[in-house]
C-alpha positions as CSV (number, residue, x, y, z in Angstrom):
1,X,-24.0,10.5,8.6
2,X,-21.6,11.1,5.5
3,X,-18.9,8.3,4.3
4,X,-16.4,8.8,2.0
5,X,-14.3,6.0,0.1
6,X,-11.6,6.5,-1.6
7,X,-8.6,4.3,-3.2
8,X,-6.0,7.0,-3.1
9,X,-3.5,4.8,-5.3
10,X,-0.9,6.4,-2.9
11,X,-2.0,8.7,0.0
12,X,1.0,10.7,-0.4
13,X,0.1,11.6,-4.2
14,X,-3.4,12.4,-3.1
15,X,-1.8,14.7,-0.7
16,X,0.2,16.4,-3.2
17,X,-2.7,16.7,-5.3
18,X,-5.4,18.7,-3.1
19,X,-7.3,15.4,-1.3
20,X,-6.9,16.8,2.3
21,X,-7.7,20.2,1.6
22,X,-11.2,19.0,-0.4
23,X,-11.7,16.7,2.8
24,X,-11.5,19.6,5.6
25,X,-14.9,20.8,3.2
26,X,-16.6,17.7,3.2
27,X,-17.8,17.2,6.7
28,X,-17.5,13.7,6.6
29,X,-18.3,11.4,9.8
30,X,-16.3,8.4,8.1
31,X,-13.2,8.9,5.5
32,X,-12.3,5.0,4.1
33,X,-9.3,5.1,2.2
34,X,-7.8,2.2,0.4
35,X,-4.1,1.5,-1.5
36,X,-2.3,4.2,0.5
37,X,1.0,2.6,-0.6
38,X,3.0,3.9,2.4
39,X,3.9,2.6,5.9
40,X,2.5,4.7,8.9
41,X,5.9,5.7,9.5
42,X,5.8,7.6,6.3
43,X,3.3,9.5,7.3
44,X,4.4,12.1,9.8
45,X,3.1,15.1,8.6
46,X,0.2,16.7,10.1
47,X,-2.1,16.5,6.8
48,X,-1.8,12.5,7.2
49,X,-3.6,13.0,10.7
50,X,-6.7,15.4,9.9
51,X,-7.6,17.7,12.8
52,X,-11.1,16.0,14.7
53,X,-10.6,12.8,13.5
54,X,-9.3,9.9,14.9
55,X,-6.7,7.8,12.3
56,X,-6.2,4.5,11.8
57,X,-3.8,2.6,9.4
58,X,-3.4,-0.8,8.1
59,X,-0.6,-1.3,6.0
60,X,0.5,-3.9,3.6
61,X,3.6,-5.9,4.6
62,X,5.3,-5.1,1.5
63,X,6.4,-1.4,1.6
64,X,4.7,0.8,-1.0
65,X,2.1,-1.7,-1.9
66,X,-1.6,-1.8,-0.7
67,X,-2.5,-0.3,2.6
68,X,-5.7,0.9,3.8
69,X,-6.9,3.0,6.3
70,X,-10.2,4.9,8.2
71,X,-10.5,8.3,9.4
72,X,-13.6,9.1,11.7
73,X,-15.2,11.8,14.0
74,X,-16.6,9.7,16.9
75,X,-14.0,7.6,18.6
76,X,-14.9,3.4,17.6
77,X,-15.8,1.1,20.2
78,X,-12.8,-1.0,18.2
79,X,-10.3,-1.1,15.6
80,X,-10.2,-4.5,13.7
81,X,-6.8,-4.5,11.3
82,X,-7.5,-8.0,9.1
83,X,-9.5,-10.5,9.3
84,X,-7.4,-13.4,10.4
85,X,-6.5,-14.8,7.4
86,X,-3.0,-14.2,6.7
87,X,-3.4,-14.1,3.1
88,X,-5.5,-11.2,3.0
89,X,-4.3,-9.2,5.9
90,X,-0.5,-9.4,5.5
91,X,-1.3,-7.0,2.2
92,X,-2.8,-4.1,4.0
93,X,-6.0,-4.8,2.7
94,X,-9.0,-4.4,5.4
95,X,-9.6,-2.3,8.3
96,X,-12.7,-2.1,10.4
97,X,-14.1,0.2,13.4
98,X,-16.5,-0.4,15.3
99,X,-19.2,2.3,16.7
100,X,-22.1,1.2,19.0
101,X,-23.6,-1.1,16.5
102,X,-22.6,0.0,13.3
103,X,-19.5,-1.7,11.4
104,X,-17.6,0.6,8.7
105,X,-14.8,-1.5,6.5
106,X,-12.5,0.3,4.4
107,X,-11.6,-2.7,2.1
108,X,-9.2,-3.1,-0.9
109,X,-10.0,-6.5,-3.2
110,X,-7.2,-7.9,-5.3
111,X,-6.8,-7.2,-8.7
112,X,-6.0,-9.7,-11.0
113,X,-4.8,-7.6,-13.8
114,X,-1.1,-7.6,-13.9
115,X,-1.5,-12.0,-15.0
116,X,-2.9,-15.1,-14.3
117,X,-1.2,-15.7,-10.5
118,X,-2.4,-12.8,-9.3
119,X,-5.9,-13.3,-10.8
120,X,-5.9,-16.9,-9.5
121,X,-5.2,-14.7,-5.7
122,X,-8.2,-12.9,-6.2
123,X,-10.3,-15.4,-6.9
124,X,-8.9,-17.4,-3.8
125,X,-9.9,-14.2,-1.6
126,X,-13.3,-14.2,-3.0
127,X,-13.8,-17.5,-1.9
128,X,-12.9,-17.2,1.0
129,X,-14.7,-13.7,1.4
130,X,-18.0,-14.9,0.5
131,X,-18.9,-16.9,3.3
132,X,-17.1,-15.0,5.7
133,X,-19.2,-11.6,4.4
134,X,-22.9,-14.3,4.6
135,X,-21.2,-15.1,8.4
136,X,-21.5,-11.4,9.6
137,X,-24.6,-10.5,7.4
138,X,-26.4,-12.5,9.3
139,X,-24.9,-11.2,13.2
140,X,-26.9,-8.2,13.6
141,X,-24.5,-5.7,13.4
142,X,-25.4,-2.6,10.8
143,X,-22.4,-2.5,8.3
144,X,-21.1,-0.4,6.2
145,X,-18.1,-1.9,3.8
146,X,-16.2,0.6,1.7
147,X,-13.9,0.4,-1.1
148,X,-12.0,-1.1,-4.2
149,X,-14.2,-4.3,-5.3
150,X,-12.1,-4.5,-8.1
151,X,-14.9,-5.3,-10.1
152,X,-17.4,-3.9,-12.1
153,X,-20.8,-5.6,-11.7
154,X,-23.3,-5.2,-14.8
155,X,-22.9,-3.5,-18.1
156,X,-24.3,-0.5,-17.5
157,X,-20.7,-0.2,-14.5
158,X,-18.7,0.3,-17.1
159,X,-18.2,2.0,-20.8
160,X,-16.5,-0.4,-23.0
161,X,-18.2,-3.7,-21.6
162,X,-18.2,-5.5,-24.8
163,X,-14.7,-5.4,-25.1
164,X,-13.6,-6.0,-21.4
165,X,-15.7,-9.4,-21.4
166,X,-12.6,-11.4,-20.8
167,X,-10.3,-8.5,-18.9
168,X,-10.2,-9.4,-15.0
169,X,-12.5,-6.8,-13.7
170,X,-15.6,-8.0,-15.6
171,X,-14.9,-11.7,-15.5
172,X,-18.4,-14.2,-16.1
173,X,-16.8,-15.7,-12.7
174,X,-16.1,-12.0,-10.9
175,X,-19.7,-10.6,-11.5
176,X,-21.2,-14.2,-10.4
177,X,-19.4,-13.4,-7.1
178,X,-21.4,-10.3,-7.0
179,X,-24.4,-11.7,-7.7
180,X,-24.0,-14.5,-5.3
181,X,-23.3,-11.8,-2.7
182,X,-26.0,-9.3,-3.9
183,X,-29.0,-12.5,-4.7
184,X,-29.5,-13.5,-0.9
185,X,-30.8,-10.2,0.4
186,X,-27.9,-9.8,2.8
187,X,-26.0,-6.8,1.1
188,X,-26.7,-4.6,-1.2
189,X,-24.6,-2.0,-3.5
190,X,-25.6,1.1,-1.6
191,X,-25.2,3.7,-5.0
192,X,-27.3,1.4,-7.1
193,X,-30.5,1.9,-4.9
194,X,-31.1,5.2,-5.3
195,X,-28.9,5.7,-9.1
196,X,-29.7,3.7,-11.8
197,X,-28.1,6.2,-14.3
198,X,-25.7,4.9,-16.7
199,X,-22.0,6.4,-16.9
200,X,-21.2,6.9,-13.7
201,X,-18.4,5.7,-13.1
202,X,-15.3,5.8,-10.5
203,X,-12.3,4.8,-11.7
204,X,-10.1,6.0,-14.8
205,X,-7.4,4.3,-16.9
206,X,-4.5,6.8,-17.2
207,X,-4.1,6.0,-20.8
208,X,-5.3,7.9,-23.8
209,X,-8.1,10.2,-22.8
210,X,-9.8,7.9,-20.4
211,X,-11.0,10.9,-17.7
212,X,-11.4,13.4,-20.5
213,X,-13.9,11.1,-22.4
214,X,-15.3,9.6,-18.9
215,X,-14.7,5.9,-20.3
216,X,-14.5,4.6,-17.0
217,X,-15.5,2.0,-14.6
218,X,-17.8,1.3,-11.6
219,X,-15.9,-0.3,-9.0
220,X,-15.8,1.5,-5.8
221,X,-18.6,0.6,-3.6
222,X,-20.1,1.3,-0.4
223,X,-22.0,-2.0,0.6
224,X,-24.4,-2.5,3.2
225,X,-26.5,-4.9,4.9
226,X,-30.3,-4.5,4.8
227,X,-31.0,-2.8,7.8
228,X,-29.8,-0.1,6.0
229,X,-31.2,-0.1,2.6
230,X,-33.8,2.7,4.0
231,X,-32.0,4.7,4.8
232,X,-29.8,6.6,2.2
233,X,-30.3,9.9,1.5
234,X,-27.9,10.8,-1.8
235,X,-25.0,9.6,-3.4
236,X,-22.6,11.1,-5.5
237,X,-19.1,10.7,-7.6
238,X,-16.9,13.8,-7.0
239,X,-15.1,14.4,-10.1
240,X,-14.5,18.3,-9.7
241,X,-10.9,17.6,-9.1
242,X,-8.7,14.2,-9.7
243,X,-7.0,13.2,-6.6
244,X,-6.3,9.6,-7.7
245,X,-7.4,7.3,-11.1
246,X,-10.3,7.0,-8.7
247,X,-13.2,9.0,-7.8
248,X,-14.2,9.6,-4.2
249,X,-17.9,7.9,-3.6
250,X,-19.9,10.2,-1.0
251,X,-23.2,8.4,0.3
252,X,-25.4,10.4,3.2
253,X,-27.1,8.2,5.5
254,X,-30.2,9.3,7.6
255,X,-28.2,6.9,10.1
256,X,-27.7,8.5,13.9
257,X,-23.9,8.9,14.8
C-alpha cells in the first residue's frame, strides 16, 4: 500500500506546475493533500478528478484559504469531513476515509507564524487535538494520519535549529506536544522508524536560496498507530521536481488494501 501527502499550498499551482502528471506515475493507493486553497467548485477540470480514484474535498470556509482533500483507489467504507469542532473544521482543515479497518487523515495543523493570535489558535487546536488523537489511539482502528504538522520535532528536522528556537514551528511548547503525543506508545512518526538521516527535509522557505541550499524543514508527516509500526517498507522525499514549498512524503506499507 503506497500514501502520498502532500500540502500543495494551492492545488491549482500544483496543477500548473506538473503535480498530476508525476501522480498518474506514482501508483499510489492513497493521495492526502492539504492547503488546496480552492473551493470544489473551482475545481472542474478533469486533472482535479484523477482517473481510478475516488475524490474527496474539504474546504475551508474562507475561500482561497486552507482546504484539504483525499484521493484513493478502493472506494472508503466513509468519508469524515471535520471532527466536530467548529474551530478546526470550518477552516478546511481534516478529512478522513475510512476502509475496512484502516483510518487515513489528510490533516493540515495551524500555523502560528504570521503573529501572536494565530499562534495562540494553534496552540488552542493542539489542546484540543491531543486528547482527541489518545481517544482514537486507543479504539482499535489502524490509522494512518497525513500531513502539515506545522512543526518540526527535534534538531536534526530542521537546518537552522539554533536560530529558529523561538520561531513558531520549533517552539519548547510545540515539540513538547510532539513528545507528549509520540511518549505514550500510541503513534509514532512513521519516516523516523526506518530514517534517521539528517537533512531530510520537506518543506522550503521561498526566500534566498532556501531549496537550492536544501535549508529546510521536517514537517510533513505520516503518523500511525502501533499496529502499524511493523510494517513499513520505505520512505522517501521526492524532490526531483517542486510542485509546492513542500515536498511530497511517499511511505510503502506491507499493509493489505
Amino acid at each position: 500500500m503506497r500514501i502520498i501527502t502532500l500540502n500543495a499550498n494551492g492545488i491549482r499551482a500544483a496543477e500548473r506546475k506538473g503535480f498530476f502528471q508525476w501522480l498518474r506515475q506514482q501508483n499510489a493507493d492513497v493521495v492526502c493533500i492539504q492547503e488546496t486553497k480552492a473551493q470544489v467548485e473551482q475545481l472542474k477540470a478533469d486533472a482535479f478528478w484523477p482517473t481510478d480514484y475516488h475524490c474527496f474535498y474539504h474546504d475551508a470556509e474562507k475561500k482561497g484559504y486552507s482546504g484539504v482533500a483525499i484521493y484513493c483507489k478502493k472506494k472508503p467504507c466513509a468519508i469524515n469531513e471535520g471532527i466536530g469542532w467548529k474551530k478546526l473544521d470550518a477552516e478546511g482543515r481534516y478529512i478522513e476515509a475510512q476502509f475496512d479497518n484502516l483510518s487515513v487523515i489528510s490533516l493540515y495543523l495551524p500555523s502560528g507564524s504570521s503573529g501572536e493570535e494565530r499562534q495562540a489558535i494553534k496552540f488552542n487546536v493542539l489542546d484540543y487535538l491531543l486528547p482527541y488523537l489518545q481517544e482514537i489511539g486507543r479504539n482499535g482502528r489502524d490509522y494512518i494520519i497525513c500531513g502539515d504538522w506545522n512543526i518540526a520535532h527535534k534538531e536534526i528536522d530542521l537546518k537552522n535549529w539554533r536560530g529558529n528556537r523561538k520561531n513558531s514551528g520549533f517552539l519548547p511548547e510545540e515539540r513538547a506536544w510532539l513528545d507528549r503525543l509520540f511518549d505514550d506508545k500510541l503513534w509514532f512518526d512513521a519516516f523516523r522508524l526506518i530514517n534517521q538521516e539528517a537533512e531530510q527535509y520537506t518543506w522550503w522557505s521561498n526566500r534566498g536560496q532556501a531549496w537550492s541550499k536544501n535549508v529546510g524543514w521536517r514537517i510533513d508527516y505520516q503518523v500511525i498507530n502501533k499496529t502499524l509500526r511493523d510494517k513499513i517498507r520505505s520512505t522517501s522525499i521526492y524532490k526531483n521536481e517542486r510542485f509546492s514549498d513542500h515536498a511530497p512524503l511517499i511511505i510503502d506499507y506491507d499493509y493489505p488494501f
